[in-house]
N, C-alpha and C positions, 0 to 999 in steps of 0.2 A: 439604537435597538440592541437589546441583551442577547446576547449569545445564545446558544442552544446547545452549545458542545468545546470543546477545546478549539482556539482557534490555530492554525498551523500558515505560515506561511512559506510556502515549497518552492525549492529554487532549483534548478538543472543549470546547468555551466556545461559546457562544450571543453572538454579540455584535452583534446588526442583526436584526430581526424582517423579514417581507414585505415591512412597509408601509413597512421604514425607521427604524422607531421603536428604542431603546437599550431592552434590557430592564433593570427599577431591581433586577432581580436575579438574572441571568444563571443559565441553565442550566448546570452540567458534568457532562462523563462525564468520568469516569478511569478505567482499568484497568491493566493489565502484558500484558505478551505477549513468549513467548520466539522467536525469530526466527533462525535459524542463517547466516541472512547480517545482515551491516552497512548496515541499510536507509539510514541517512542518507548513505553512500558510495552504494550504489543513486540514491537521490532526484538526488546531484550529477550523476553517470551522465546520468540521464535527462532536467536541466535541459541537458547538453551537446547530448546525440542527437537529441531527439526532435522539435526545431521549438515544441514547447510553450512557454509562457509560463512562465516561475518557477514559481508558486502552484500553476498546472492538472499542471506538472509532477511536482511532490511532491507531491499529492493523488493523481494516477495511481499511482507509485511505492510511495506507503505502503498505498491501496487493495487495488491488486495484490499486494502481498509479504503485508499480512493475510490477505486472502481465499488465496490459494496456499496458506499456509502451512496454516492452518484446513484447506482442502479436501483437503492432504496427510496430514494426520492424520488428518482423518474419511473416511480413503479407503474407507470400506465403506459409509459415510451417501449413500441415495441419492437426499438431498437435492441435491447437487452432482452428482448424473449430466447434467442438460442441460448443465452447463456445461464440464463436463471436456474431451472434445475439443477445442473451442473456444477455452479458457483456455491449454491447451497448446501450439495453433497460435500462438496472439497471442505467448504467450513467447519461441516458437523465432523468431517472425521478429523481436520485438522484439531478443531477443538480439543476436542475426545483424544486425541495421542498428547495434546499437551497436561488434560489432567490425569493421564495416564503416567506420566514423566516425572512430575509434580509429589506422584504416590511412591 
Protein backbone atom coordinates (compact mmCIF):
# COMPACT_ATOMS: atom_id res chain seq x y z
CA UNK A 1 0.00 0.00 0.00
CA UNK A 2 1.63 3.54 -0.91
CA UNK A 3 1.98 5.87 1.48
CA UNK A 4 0.09 9.01 1.83
CA UNK A 5 2.60 11.09 3.77
CA UNK A 6 6.08 10.75 5.17
CA UNK A 7 6.47 7.85 7.12
CA UNK A 8 8.18 8.35 10.66
CA UNK A 9 9.04 5.77 12.89
CA UNK A 10 8.96 7.36 16.78
CA UNK A 11 10.78 5.77 19.47
CA UNK A 12 10.73 6.92 23.49
CA UNK A 13 13.41 5.30 25.49
CA UNK A 14 13.18 5.59 29.27
CA UNK A 15 16.43 6.85 30.19
CA UNK A 16 16.39 8.74 33.88
CA UNK A 17 13.62 7.51 36.42
CA UNK A 18 12.08 10.55 39.10
CA UNK A 19 14.62 9.83 41.47
CA UNK A 20 17.38 10.18 38.98
CA UNK A 21 18.12 6.63 39.01
CA UNK A 22 19.31 4.83 35.09
CA UNK A 23 16.90 2.20 34.50
CA UNK A 24 19.32 -1.50 34.21
CA UNK A 25 16.67 -1.83 31.51
CA UNK A 26 15.15 0.90 29.83
CA UNK A 27 11.65 1.07 28.72
CA UNK A 28 10.69 1.54 24.71
CA UNK A 29 7.88 2.43 22.69
CA UNK A 30 8.27 2.29 19.06
CA UNK A 31 5.68 2.65 16.37
CA UNK A 32 5.25 4.34 12.72
CA UNK A 33 3.11 7.15 11.91
CA UNK A 34 2.33 8.43 8.50
CA UNK A 35 2.45 12.30 8.61
CA UNK A 36 1.79 14.30 5.31
CA UNK A 37 4.16 17.08 6.28
CA UNK A 38 8.09 16.76 6.86
CA UNK A 39 7.98 17.02 10.71
CA UNK A 40 11.65 17.21 11.22
CA UNK A 41 11.77 20.49 8.82
CA UNK A 42 8.68 21.57 11.04
CA UNK A 43 10.83 20.84 14.50
CA UNK A 44 13.92 23.17 12.63
CA UNK A 45 10.97 25.65 11.88
CA UNK A 46 9.98 25.75 15.34
CA UNK A 47 13.64 25.56 17.06
CA UNK A 48 14.04 29.14 14.86
CA UNK A 49 10.48 30.90 15.86
CA UNK A 50 9.41 30.04 18.72
CA UNK A 51 12.02 31.39 21.60
CA UNK A 52 11.96 27.71 22.84
CA UNK A 53 14.93 25.91 23.85
CA UNK A 54 16.07 23.07 21.39
CA UNK A 55 14.69 19.94 23.14
CA UNK A 56 11.10 21.71 24.48
CA UNK A 57 11.14 22.93 20.79
CA UNK A 58 11.01 19.45 19.13
CA UNK A 59 8.95 17.89 21.78
CA UNK A 60 6.29 20.72 21.00
CA UNK A 61 6.69 20.24 17.09
CA UNK A 62 6.57 16.32 17.16
CA UNK A 63 3.64 16.44 19.99
CA UNK A 64 1.63 18.82 17.95
CA UNK A 65 2.07 17.32 14.25
CA UNK A 66 0.89 13.74 16.21
CA UNK A 67 -1.76 14.70 18.09
CA UNK A 68 -3.07 17.20 14.74
CA UNK A 69 -2.65 14.71 12.49
CA UNK A 70 -4.48 11.75 14.77
CA UNK A 71 -7.30 14.31 15.47
CA UNK A 72 -7.58 15.01 11.57
CA UNK A 73 -8.41 11.74 10.87
CA UNK A 74 -10.37 10.85 13.82
CA UNK A 75 -12.33 13.92 12.94
CA UNK A 76 -15.78 12.30 13.98
CA UNK A 77 -14.17 10.88 17.42
CA UNK A 78 -15.53 12.94 19.92
CA UNK A 79 -12.93 12.48 21.85
CA UNK A 80 -11.02 15.48 20.41
CA UNK A 81 -14.08 17.83 20.58
CA UNK A 82 -12.75 19.84 23.75
CA UNK A 83 -9.80 20.26 22.08
CA UNK A 84 -10.53 21.18 18.44
CA UNK A 85 -11.17 24.91 18.53
CA UNK A 86 -8.45 25.53 20.55
CA UNK A 87 -5.81 23.27 18.77
CA UNK A 88 -6.72 25.14 15.70
CA UNK A 89 -6.31 28.63 17.13
CA UNK A 90 -2.68 27.72 18.60
CA UNK A 91 -1.78 26.56 14.86
CA UNK A 92 -3.12 29.61 13.04
CA UNK A 93 -1.30 31.85 15.28
CA UNK A 94 1.63 29.60 15.72
CA UNK A 95 1.80 29.59 11.82
CA UNK A 96 1.41 33.29 11.50
CA UNK A 97 4.51 34.18 13.95
CA UNK A 98 6.50 31.81 12.02
CA UNK A 99 5.99 33.64 8.63
CA UNK A 100 6.12 36.46 10.62
CA UNK A 101 9.95 35.44 11.62
CA UNK A 102 10.67 34.39 8.19
CA UNK A 103 10.06 38.26 6.98
Amino acid sequence: MASSGYTYEISLKLVGERDGSVPDEPAVLTFEHVNHDDIIDIVERMRRTTGLIPNDAAAAAVGLKLLGDVMLRENTNALFDPLRAGFREFITSLKSRAAIERH
